[in-house]
NUDO-343366 format. One record per residue (C-alpha): x, y, z; residue number from 1. Coordinates in pm, 1 decimal. Each point is the difference from the previous one (the first is absolute). Layout:
          u          v          w     n
          X          Y          Z   NUM
...
% end
This chain:
          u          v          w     n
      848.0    -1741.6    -5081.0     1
      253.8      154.1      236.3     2
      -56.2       -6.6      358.7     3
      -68.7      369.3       40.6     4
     -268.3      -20.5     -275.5     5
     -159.9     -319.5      184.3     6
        6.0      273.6      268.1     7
     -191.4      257.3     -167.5     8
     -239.8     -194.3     -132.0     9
      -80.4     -119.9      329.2    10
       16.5      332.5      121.7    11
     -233.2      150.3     -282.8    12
     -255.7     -307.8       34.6    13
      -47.4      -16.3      403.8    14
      -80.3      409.2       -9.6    15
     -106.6       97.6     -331.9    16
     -390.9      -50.8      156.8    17
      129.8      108.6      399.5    18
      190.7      325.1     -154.0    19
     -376.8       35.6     -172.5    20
     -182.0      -16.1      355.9    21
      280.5      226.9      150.3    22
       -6.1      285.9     -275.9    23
     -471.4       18.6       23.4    24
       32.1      -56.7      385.7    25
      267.6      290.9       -3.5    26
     -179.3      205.2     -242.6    27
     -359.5      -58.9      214.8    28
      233.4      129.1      332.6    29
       78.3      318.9     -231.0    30
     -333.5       80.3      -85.5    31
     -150.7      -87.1      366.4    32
      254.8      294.5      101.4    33
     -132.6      272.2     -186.3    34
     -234.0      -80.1     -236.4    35
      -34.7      362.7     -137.6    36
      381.9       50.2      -46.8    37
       40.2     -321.1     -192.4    38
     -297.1      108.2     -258.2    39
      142.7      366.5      -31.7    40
      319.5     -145.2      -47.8    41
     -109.7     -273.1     -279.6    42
     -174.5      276.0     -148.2    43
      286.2      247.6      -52.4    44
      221.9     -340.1     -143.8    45
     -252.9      -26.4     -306.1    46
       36.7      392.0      -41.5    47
      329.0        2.6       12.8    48
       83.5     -316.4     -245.8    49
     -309.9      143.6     -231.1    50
      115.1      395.1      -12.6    51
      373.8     -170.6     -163.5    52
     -161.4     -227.2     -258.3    53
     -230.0      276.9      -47.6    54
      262.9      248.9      -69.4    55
      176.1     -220.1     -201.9    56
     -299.3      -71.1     -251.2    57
      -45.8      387.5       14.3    58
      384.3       65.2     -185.6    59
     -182.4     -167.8     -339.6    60
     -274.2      289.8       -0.2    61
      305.7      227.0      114.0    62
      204.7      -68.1     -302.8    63
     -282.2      -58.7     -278.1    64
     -286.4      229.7      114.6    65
      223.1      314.8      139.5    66
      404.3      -20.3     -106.5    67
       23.0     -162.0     -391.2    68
     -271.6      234.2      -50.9    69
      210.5      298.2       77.4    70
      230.5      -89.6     -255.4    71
     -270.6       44.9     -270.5    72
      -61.5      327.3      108.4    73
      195.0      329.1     -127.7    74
      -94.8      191.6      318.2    75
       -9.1     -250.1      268.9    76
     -294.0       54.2      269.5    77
      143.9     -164.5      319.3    78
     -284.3       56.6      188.9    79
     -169.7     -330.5      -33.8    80
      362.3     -187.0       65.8    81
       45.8      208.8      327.8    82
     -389.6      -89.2      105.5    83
      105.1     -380.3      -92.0    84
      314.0       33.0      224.8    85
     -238.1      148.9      307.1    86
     -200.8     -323.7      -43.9    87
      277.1     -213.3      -24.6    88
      169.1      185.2      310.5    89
     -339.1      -29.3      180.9    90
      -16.3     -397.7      -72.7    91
      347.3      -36.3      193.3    92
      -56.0      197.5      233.3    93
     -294.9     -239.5      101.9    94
      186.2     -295.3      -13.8    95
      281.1      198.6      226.1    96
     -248.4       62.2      251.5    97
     -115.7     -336.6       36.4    98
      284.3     -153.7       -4.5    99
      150.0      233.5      281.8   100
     -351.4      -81.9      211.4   101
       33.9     -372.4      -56.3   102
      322.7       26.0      149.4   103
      -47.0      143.8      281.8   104
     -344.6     -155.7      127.7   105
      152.8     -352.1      -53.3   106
      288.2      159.0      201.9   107
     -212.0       59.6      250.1   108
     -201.7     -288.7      -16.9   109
      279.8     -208.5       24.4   110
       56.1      151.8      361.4   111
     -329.1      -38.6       93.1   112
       24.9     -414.1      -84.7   113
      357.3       21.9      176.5   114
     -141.5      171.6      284.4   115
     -310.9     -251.4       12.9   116
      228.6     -335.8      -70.3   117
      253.4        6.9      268.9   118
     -247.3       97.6      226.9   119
     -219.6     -303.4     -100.8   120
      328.2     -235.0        9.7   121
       82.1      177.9      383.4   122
     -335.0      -86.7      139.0   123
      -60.6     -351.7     -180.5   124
      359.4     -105.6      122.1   125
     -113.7       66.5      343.6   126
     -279.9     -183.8      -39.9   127
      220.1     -336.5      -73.5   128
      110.7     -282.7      202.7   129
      307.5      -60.7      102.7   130
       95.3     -261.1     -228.7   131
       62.4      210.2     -299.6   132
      257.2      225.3      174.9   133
      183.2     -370.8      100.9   134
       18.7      -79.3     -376.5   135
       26.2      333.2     -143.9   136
      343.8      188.3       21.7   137
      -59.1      335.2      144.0   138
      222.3      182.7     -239.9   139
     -233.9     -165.9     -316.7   140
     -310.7      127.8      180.4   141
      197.0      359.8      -21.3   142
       53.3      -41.8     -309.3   143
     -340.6       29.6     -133.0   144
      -46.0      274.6      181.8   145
      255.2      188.1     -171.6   146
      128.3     -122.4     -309.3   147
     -305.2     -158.6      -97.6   148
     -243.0      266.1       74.6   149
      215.6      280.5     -160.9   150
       48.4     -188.2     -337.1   151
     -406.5      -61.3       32.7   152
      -46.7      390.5       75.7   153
      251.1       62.7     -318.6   154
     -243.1     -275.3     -222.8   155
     -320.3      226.9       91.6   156
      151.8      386.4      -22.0   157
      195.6      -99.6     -352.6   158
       -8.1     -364.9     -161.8   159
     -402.6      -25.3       20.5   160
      -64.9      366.1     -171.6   161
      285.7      -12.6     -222.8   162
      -83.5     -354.8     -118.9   163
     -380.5       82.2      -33.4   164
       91.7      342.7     -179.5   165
      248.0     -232.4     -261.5   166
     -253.3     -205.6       -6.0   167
     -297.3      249.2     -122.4   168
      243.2      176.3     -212.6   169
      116.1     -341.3     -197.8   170
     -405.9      -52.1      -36.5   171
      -32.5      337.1     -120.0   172
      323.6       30.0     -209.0   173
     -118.8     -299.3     -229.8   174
     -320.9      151.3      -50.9   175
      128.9      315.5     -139.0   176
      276.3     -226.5     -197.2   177
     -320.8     -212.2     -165.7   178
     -195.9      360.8      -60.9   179
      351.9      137.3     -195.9   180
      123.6     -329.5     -177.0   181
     -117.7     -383.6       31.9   182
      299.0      -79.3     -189.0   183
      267.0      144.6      173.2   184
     -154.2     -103.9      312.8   185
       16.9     -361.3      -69.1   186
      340.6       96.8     -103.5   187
       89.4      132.0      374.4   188
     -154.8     -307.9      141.6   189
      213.8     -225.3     -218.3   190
      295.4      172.7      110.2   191
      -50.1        6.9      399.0   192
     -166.7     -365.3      -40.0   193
      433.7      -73.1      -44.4   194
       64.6      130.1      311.0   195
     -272.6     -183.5      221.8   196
      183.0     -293.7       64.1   197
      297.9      179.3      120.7   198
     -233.0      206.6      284.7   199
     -141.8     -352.4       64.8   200
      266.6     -165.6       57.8   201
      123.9      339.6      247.5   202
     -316.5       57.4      151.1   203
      -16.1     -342.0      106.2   204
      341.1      -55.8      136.7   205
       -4.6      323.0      164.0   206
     -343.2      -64.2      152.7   207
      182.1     -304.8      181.2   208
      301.5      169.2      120.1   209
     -221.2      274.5      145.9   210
     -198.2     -273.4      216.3   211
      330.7     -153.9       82.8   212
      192.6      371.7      101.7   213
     -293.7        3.1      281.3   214
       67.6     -288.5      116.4   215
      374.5       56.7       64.6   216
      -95.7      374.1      106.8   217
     -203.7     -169.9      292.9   218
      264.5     -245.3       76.3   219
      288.6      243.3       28.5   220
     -200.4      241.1      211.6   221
      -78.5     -326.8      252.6   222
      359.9      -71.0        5.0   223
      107.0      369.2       84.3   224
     -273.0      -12.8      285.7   225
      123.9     -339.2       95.3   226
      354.0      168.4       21.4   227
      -34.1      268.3      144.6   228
     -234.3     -111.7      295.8   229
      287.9     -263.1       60.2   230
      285.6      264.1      -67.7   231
      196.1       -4.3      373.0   232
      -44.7     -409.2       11.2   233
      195.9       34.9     -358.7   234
      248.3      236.9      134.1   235
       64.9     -215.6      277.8   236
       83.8     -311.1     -236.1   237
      179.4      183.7     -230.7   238
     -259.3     -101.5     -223.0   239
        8.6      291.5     -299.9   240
      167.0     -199.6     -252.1   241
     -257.7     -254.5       21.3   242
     -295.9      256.7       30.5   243
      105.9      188.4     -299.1   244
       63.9     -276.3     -191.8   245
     -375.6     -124.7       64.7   246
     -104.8      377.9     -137.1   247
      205.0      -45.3     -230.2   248
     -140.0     -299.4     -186.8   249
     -373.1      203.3       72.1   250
      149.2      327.8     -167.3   251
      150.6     -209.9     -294.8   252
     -337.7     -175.4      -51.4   253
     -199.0      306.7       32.0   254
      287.5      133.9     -223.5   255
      -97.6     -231.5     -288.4   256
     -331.9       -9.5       -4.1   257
      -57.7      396.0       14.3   258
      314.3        2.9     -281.3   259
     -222.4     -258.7     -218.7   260
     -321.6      177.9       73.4   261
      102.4      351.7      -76.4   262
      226.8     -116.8     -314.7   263
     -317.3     -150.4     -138.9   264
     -208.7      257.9       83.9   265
      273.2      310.0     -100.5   266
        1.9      -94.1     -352.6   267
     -268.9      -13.2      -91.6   268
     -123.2      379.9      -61.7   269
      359.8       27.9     -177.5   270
     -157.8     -260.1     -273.4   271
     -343.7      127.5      -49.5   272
      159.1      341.3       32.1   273
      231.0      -81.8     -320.1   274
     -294.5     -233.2     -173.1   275
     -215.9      338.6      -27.8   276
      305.7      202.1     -164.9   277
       56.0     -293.4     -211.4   278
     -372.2       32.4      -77.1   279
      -15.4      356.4      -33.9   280
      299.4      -35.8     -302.4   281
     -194.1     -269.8     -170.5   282
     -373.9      178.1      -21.2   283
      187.7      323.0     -112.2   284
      147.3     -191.8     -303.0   285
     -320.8     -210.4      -59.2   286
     -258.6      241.7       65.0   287
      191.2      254.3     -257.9   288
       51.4     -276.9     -237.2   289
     -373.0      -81.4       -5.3   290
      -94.8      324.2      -45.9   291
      209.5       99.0     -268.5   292
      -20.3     -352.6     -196.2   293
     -404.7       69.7       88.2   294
       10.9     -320.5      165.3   295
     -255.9       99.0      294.8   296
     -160.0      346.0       10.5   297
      175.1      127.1      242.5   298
       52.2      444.2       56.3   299
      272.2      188.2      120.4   300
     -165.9       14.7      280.8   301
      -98.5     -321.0       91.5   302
      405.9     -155.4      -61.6   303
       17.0      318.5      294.7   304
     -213.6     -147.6      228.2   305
       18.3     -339.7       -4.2   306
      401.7       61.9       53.3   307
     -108.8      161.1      293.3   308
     -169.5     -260.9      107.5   309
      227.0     -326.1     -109.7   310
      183.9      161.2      265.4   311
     -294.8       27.8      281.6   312
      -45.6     -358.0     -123.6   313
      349.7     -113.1      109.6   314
       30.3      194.4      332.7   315
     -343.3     -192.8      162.9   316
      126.9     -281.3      -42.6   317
      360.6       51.0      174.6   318
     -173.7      158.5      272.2   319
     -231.4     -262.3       21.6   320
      297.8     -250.6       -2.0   321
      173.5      186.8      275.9   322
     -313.6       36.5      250.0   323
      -36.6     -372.8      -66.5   324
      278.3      -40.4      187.1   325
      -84.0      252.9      327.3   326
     -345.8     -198.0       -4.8   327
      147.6     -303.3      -18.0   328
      233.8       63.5      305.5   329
     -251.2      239.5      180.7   330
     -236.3     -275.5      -44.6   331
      261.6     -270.8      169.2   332
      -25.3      243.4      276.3   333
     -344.1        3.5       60.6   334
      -41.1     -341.3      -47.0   335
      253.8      -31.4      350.6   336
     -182.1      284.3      165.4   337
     -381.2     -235.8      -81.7   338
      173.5     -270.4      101.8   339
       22.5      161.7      353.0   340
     -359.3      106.5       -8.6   341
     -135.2     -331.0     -105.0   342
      176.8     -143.6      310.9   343
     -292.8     -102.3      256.3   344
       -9.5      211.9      262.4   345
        1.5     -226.3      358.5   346
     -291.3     -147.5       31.6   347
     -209.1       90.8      370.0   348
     -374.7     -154.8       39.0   349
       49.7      123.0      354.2   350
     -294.5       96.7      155.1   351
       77.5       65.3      397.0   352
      186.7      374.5       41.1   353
      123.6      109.1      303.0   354
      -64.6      345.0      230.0   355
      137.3      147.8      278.8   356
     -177.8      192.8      247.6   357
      179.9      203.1      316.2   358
     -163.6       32.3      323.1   359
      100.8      110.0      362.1   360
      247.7     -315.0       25.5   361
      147.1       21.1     -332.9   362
      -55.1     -157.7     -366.2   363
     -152.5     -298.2      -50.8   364
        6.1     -212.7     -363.0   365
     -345.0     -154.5     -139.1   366
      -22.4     -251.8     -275.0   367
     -333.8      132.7     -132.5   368
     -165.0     -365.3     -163.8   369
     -265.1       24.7     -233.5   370
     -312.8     -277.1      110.1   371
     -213.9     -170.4     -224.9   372
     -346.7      272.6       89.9   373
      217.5      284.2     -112.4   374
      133.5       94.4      350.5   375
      353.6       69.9       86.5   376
      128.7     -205.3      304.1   377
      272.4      159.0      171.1   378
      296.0     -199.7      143.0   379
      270.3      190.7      232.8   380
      337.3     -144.5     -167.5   381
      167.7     -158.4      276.6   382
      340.6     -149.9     -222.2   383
     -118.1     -386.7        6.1   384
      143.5     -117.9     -334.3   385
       -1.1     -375.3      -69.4   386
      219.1     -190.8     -292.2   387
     -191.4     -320.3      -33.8   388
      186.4     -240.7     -208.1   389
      111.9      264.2     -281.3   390
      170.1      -78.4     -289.4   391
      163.5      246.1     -253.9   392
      201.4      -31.4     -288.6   393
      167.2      304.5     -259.5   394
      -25.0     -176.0     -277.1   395
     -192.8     -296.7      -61.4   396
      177.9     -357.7       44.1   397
      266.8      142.8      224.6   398
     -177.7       38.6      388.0   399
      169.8      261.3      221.4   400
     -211.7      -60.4      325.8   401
     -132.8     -321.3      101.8   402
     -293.3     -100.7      302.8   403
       35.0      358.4      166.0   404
     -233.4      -20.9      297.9   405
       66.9      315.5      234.1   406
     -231.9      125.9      292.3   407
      119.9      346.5       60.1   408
     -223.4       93.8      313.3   409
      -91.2      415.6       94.3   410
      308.4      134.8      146.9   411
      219.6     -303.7      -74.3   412
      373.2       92.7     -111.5   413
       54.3     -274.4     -290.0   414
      346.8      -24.3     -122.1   415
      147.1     -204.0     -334.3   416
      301.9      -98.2       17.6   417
      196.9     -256.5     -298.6   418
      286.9       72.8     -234.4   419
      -84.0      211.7     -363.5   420
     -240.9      -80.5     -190.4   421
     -209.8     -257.2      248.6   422
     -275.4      216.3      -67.3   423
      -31.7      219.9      254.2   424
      -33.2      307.0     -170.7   425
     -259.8     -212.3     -212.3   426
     -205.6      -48.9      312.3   427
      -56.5      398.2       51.2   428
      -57.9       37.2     -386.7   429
     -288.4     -269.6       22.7   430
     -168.3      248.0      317.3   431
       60.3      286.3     -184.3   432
     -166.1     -164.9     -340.7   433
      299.0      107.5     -211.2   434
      -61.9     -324.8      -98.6   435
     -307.2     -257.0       46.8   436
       51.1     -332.0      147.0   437
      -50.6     -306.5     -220.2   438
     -190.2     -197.5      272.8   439
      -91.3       14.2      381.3   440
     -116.5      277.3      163.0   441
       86.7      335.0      128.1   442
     -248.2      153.9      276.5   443
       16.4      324.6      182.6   444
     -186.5       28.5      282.8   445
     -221.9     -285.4     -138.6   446
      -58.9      193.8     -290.9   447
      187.8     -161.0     -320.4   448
      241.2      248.2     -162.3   449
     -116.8      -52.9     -301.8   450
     -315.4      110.9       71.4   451
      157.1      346.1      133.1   452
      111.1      290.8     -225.3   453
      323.3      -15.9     -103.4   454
       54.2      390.9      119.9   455
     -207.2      -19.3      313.7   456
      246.6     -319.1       64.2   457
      300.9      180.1      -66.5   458
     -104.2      236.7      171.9   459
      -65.2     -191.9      346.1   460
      386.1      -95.2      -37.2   461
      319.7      194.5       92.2   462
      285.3     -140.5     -206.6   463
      408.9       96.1       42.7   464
      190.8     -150.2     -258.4   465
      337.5      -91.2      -29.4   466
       76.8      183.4     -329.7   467
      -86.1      362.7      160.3   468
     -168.0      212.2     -247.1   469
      -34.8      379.0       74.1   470
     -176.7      263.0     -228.2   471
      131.4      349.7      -79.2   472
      -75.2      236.2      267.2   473
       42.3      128.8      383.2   474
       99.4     -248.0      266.3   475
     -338.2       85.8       94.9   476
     -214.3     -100.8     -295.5   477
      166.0     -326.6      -24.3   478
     -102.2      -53.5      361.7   479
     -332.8      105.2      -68.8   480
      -50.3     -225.5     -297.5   481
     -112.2     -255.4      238.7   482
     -331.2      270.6       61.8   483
       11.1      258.2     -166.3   484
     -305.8      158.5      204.3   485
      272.6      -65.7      337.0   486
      109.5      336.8      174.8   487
      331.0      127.1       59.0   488
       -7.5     -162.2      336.4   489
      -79.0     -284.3      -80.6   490
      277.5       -8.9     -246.0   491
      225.3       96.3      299.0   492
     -113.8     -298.5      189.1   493
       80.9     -246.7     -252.5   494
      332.0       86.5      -58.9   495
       57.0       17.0      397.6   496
      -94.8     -340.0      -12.9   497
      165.2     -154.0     -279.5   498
      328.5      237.6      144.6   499
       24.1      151.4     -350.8   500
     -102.1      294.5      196.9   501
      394.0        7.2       95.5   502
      177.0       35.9     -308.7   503
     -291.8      247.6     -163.3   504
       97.5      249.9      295.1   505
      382.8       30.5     -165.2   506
     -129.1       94.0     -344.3   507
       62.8      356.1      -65.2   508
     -355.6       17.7     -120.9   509
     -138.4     -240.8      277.7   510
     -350.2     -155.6     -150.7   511
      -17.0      192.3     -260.9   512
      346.8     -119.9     -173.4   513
     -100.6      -92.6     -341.0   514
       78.1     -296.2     -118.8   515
      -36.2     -189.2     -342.3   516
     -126.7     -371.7      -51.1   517
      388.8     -137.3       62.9   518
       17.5      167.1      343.6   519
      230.3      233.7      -73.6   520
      283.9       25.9      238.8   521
     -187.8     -222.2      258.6   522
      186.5     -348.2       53.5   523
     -223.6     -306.0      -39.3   524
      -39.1      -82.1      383.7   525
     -191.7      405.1        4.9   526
     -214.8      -91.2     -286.7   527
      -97.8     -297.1      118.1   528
      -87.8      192.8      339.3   529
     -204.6      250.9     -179.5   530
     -197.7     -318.3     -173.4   531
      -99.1     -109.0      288.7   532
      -85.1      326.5      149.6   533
     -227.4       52.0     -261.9   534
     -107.7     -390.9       77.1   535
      -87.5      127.7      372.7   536
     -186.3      337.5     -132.3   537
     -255.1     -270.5     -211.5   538
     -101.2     -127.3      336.7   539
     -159.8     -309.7     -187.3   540
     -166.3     -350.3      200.0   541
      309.7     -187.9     -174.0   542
      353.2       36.6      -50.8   543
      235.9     -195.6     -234.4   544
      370.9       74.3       87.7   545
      253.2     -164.0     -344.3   546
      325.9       17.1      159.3   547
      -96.5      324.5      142.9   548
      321.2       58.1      208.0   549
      229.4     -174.3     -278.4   550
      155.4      320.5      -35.6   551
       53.3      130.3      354.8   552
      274.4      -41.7      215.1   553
       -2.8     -213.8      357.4   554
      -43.6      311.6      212.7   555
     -252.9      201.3     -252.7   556
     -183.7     -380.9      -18.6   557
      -41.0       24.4      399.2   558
     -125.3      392.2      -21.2   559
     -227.4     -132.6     -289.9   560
      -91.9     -334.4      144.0   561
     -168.8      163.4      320.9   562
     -190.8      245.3     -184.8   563
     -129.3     -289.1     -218.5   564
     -127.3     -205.6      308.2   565
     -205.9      273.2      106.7   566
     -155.2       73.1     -365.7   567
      -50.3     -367.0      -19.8   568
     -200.2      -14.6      308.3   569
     -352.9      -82.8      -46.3   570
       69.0     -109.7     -413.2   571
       44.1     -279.3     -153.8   572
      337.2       24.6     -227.5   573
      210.1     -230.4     -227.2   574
      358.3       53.6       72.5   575
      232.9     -158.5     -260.6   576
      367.4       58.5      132.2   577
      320.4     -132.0      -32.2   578
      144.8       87.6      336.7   579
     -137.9     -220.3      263.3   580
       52.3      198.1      250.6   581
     -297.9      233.7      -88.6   582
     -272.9     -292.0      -18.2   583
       95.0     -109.2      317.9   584
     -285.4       95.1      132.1   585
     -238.6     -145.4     -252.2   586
     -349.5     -122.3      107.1   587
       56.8     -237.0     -311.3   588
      319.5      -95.4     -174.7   589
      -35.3     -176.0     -349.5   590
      275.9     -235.0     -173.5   591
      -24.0       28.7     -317.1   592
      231.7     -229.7     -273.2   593
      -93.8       27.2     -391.9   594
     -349.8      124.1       43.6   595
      -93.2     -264.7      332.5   596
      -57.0       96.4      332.6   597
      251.5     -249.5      176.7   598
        2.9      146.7      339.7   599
     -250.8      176.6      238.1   600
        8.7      155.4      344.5   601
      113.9      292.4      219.3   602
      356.8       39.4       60.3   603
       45.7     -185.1      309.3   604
     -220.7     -326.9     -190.1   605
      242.7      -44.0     -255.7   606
      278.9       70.3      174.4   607
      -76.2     -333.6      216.8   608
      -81.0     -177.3     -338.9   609
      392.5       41.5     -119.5   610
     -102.3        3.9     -330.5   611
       49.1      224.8     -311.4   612
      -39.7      328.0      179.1   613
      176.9      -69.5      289.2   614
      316.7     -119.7     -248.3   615
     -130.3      405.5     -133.0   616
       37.5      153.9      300.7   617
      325.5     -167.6      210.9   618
      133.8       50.4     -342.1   619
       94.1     -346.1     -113.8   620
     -163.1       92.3     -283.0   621
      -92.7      334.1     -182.4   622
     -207.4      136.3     -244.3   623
       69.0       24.2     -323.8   624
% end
C-alpha cells in the first residue's frame, strides 16, 4: 500500500464517525434556524423529484393509451392527446415550481445560518482566554470566518437540496423502473454496479484532498497575515526573496492539494454522465430486442419510458457524486468552525464585582463581597495587591516565574525592571488573570483575585501596552475607549495630560481626524500618546505601564513623564520600562532574571548595593 493510500485510510477511518457528528450537529443548527423554512423546503424537494419520475411513467400511457391509438384511426380525434399533453404540462409545471421554491428558501436559509454562525463564532471567541489566540495564528482564525463559512453557506443553499433531491429522485426512479420492467432493471443495476468502484475509489481520494486543501487554505492565509503585519521589518532586511519563497512553498502545497481534490472530484460527473448514454444505447437495443423476440412483455410505450428514465437513473447519481464532494469539503469547514465553538470559554467562578459611586469629592471604587448570610460587604478598593510566593508556568514542565512574593502597597509606584523575557510582562498577565497562577497567591486588597470577576478585575486596572493598538475611528473615540460614558472634557483633559493634546491640535481635522486600527499617518511615539490618554480617561485604582514610553522620544518622555506622576498620584501602578530613567522614582524597584526576583528596593537602595541594577543603570551593563 502506497503511502498516500496509508494516508487515506487513516484519513477515512479517524472521521468517517466525526464527519457523521459534524453533518447531524450541522443539520440540527439548520433546522434550529428556521424550522418552518427547512420543512417547506424538504417538502417542495419530494415534489419536485416525484412530478419528473411521475412524468416520466406518464409517456407509457402517452404513447399506448393516446398516440399508437391514433394511428388506428382513419379520422384521428386529437382531443384526448391534447388533454393528455395539458396533464403532462401540468405535472412539470409542478415539479418546476418546487424546484424553483426549494431553491430559493435554502438560499435564504443559508443566509440566515451564515448570519447566525459568525455571529455565534464573534461572541464565543470573545468569550476565550488568552491562550488560544497565543497558539492559534490569527490569519487561520480568519480563515474560518471566510473561506470556511462561505463553502458551509454554499453546502446548505446547493449541495444539501441538490443531493437530497438526487437522492429522492434515484429512490423514485427505481421504483418506476421495477413498475415498467424487473428485467431490464436488474439489467441497469448490473451495468452501473461496473462503475462503483471507480466513484469509490474518486470519492474517497477526493474526500481527502478536500480536508487537506483546508488545511493549506488556513495556513497560507496565516502566512499572508504573518507577512504583511511584518511587511516594513521585511523591507528593511531586504527580506522579499525569502518571504516569497516561504509563500511560495504554502501556494505550491495549497496548489496540490486543491489540483488533487478538484481532479478527483471534476471527473467524476464526466463518467456517470457517459455511463447513462452508454446505458441509454444498451436498453434501446435490449428492450427492442425483447419485445420483438417476445422475450419480456414489454409496449411501445413502456421501451419509451423507461428510456426516459435509464437516463433520470444515471443523472442522480452524478449529482449525487458531485455534492459528495461540496459536503465533504463544506463539512471540513464546519468541522474547523466547531472546533472554535467547542473551545472552553475562560473559566470565572468570581463572585466579588466592583462599583463605583461619585460624590462631592469625586469617585470612589468598592469591591462589593458577597458574606456567608446573603449580605454584600462593601470594601473601598484602595490598590493593596500582594504576590505571595507565586509560581506560573505556560506550559507544563517548563516554569516561567518562580517564588514571586510582591507587596504592592495603595499608592506605591512598583517598577520591573530585567532583560526580555524575565517575566515581567508575565507578572501583569498573572494580575490581570490572562493567565492563572500555578501556586501561591494573588490578593487584592485582601480579597484573592481569584475570587473576583474576571471583568470587574479588568476593569479596576488601566493597562498601556507596548504594542499600541488603536480602533477605527476619531482621535476622540479612541480616547474615549477608556469610558465611553467620559465627556468631551474630560477627553480634553486626558490628552492635556498625556501631551497628546499637542500633536491632535495640528491635525487638519483636530479630534475628530479619523483614523483606522494602524494609526494612520500618526508615528508610533503619537499612538502610543493617545493609548495612554485613553489610559488616563479610565481613571482606574491601578495602572500597569509595558514599556509605555518605549516609543517616545527624550523630550516627549519628559512632557509625558510629568503628566504620568500626577495621574499616578494616589494609585498603585506596575511600571515595566526599559529606560531607567523613568522608574527613578519608584516606591519599589524589582530585579527580575529568568522568572526570579533577584533584586529589591527604591532607586537610591540598590544603587548602594552595586549590584545587577546598578551595573543597569551606570551602564556597565544593558538590557537585552
Amino acid at each position: 500500500m502506497s503511502n498516500l493510500d496509508q494516508a487515506i485510510e487513516k484519513d477515512k477511518n479517524q472521521t468517517k464517525g466525526s464527519r457523521t457528528k459534524i453533518l447531524l450537529r450541522l443539520l440540527k443548527l439548520v433546522n434550529s434556524t428556521s424550522p418552518w423554512m427547512l420543512i417547506v423546503s424538504m417538502i417542495t424537494i419530494v415534489l419536485a423529484a416525484a412530478s419528473n419520475v411521475v412524468g416520466s411513467l406518464f409517456i407509457e400511457r402517452l404513447i399506448n393509451n393516446y398516440i399508437v391509438p391514433l394511428t388506428k384511426e382513419k379520422v384521428p380525434n386529437y382531443g384526448p392527446l391534447a388533454t393528455a399533453i395539458a396533464v403532462m404540462f401540468g405535472i412539470y409545471a409542478i415539479g418546476f415550481l418546487s424546484n424553483y421554491l426549494f431553491n430559493m428558501l435554502m438560499g435564504v436559509l443559508a443566509q440566515k445560518v451564515q448570519y447566525r454562525v459568525r455571529n455565534e463564532m464573534f461572541t464565543h471567541m470573545e468569550s476565550l482566554p488568552i491562550s488560544y489566540f497565543d497558539q492559534n495564528e490569527f490569519g487561520d482564525i480568519m480563515s474560518r470566518y471566510t473561506n470556511d463559512i462561505d463553502t458551509l453557506m454554499q453546502m446548505i443553499s446547493q449541495s444539501i437540496p441538490q443531493f437530497t433531491n438526487s437522492a429522492l429522485s434515484l429512490l423514485f426512479v427505481v421504483v418506476a423502473m421495477f413498475s415498467l420492467s424487473w428485467q431490464l432493471t436488474v439489467f441497469s443495476f448490473i451495468i452501473f454496479a461496473l462503475s462503483f468502484g471507480i466513484v469509490r475509489y474518486l470519492t474517497v481520494r477526493s474526500s481527502h484532498f478536500f480536508q487537506v486543501q483546508q488545511k493549506k487554505l488556513g495556513q497560507i492565509n496565516g502566512y499572508n497575515e504573518e507577512m504583511l503585519n511584518g511587511l516594513k521589518v521585511i523591507k528593511v532586511f531586504s527580506h522579499e526573496p525569502q518571504s516569497k519563497e516561504g509563500f511560495d512553498k504554502y501556494n505550491e502545497e495549497l496548489r496540490q492539494a486543491s489540483g488533487n481534490a478538484n481532479t478527483y472530484a471534476t471527473i467524476l460527473f464526466p463518467i456517470m454522465g457517459n455511463m447513462g448514454n452508454l446505458l441509454y444505447v444498451l436498453i434501446a437495443f435490449v428492450g427492442g430486442a425483447a419485445a420483438i423476440n417476445s422475450w419480456a412483455p414489454l409496449s411501445l410505450g413502456a421501451i419509451g419510458s423507461f428510456l426516459q428514465l435509464s437516463k433520470q437513473f444515471s443523472m442522480p447519481i452524478a449529482q449525487i457524486s458531485q455534492q459528495l464532494n461540496s459536503i465533504v469539503m463544506a463539512l471540513a469547514g464546519a468541522e474547523r468552525i466547531f472546533n472554535l465553538e467547542d473551545q472552553k470559554s475562560e473559566a470565572d467562578q468570581g463572585t466579588v464585582t466592583l462599583s463605583k459611586e461619585n460624590d462631592e469629592v469625586g469617585s470612589k471604587w468598592y469591591w462589593n463581597v458577597p458574606q456567608k448570610d446573603g449580605s454584600t460587604k462593601k470594601v473601598q478598593v484602595r490598590g493593596h495587591i500582594i504576590f505571595d510566593h507565586v509560581n506560573f508556568s505556560y506550559v507544563p514542565g517548563h516554569q516561567i516565574l518562580h517564588d514571586i512574593s510582591i507587596n504592592a502597597k495603595p499608592g506605591m509606584k512598583v517598577a520591573l525592571v530585567g532583560e526580555t523575557g524575565a517575566g515581567k510582562t508575565t507578572i501583569s498577565n498573572m494580575l490581570n488573570r490572562f493567565y492563572d497562577i500555578d501556586s501561591g497567591t494573588i490578593t487584592y486588597d485582601g480579597i484573592p483575585i481569584k475570587d473576583i470577576k474576571k471583568d470587574d478585575l479588568r476593569r479596576s486596572l488601566s493597562i498601556v501596552l507596548q504594542e499600541t493598538h488603536l480602533f477605527t475611528g476619531t482621535i476622540m473615540d479612541n480616547i474615549r475607549f477608556g469610558n465611553p460614558e467620559a465627556s468631551d472634557d474630560d477627553v480634553y483633559q486626558a490628552a492635556k495630560l498625556s501631551h497628546a493634546d499637542e500633536f491632535i491640535h495640528d491635525l487638519d481635522h483636530g479630534y475628530e481626524t479619523v483614523i483606522d486600527g494602524d494609526g494612520g499617518d500618526l508615528s508610533q511615539g503619537q499612538m502610543q500618546l493617545l493609548s495612554i490618554a485613553r489610559a488616563m480617561i479610565a481613571d482606574e485604582p491601578v495602572m500597569i505601564l509595558d514599556e509605555a514610553t518605549s516609543s517616545i522620544d527624550t523630550r516627549t518622555e519628559k512632557m509625558v513623564q510629568a503628566g504620568m506622576d500626577n495621574l499616578l498620584t494616589g494609585r498603585t501602578s506596575f511600571v515595566i520600562a526599559h529606560r531607567l530613567s523613568t522608574i527613578v522614582n519608584s516606591d519599589l524597584i524589582l530585579v527580575l532574571d529568568h522568572g526570579h526576583i533577584i533584586e529589591h528596593g527604591n532607586h537610591d537602595e540598590l544603587i548602594k548595593q552595586k549590584g545587577y541594577y546598578y551595573e543597569l543603570y551606570t551602564g556597565k551593563k544593558e538590557i537585552q
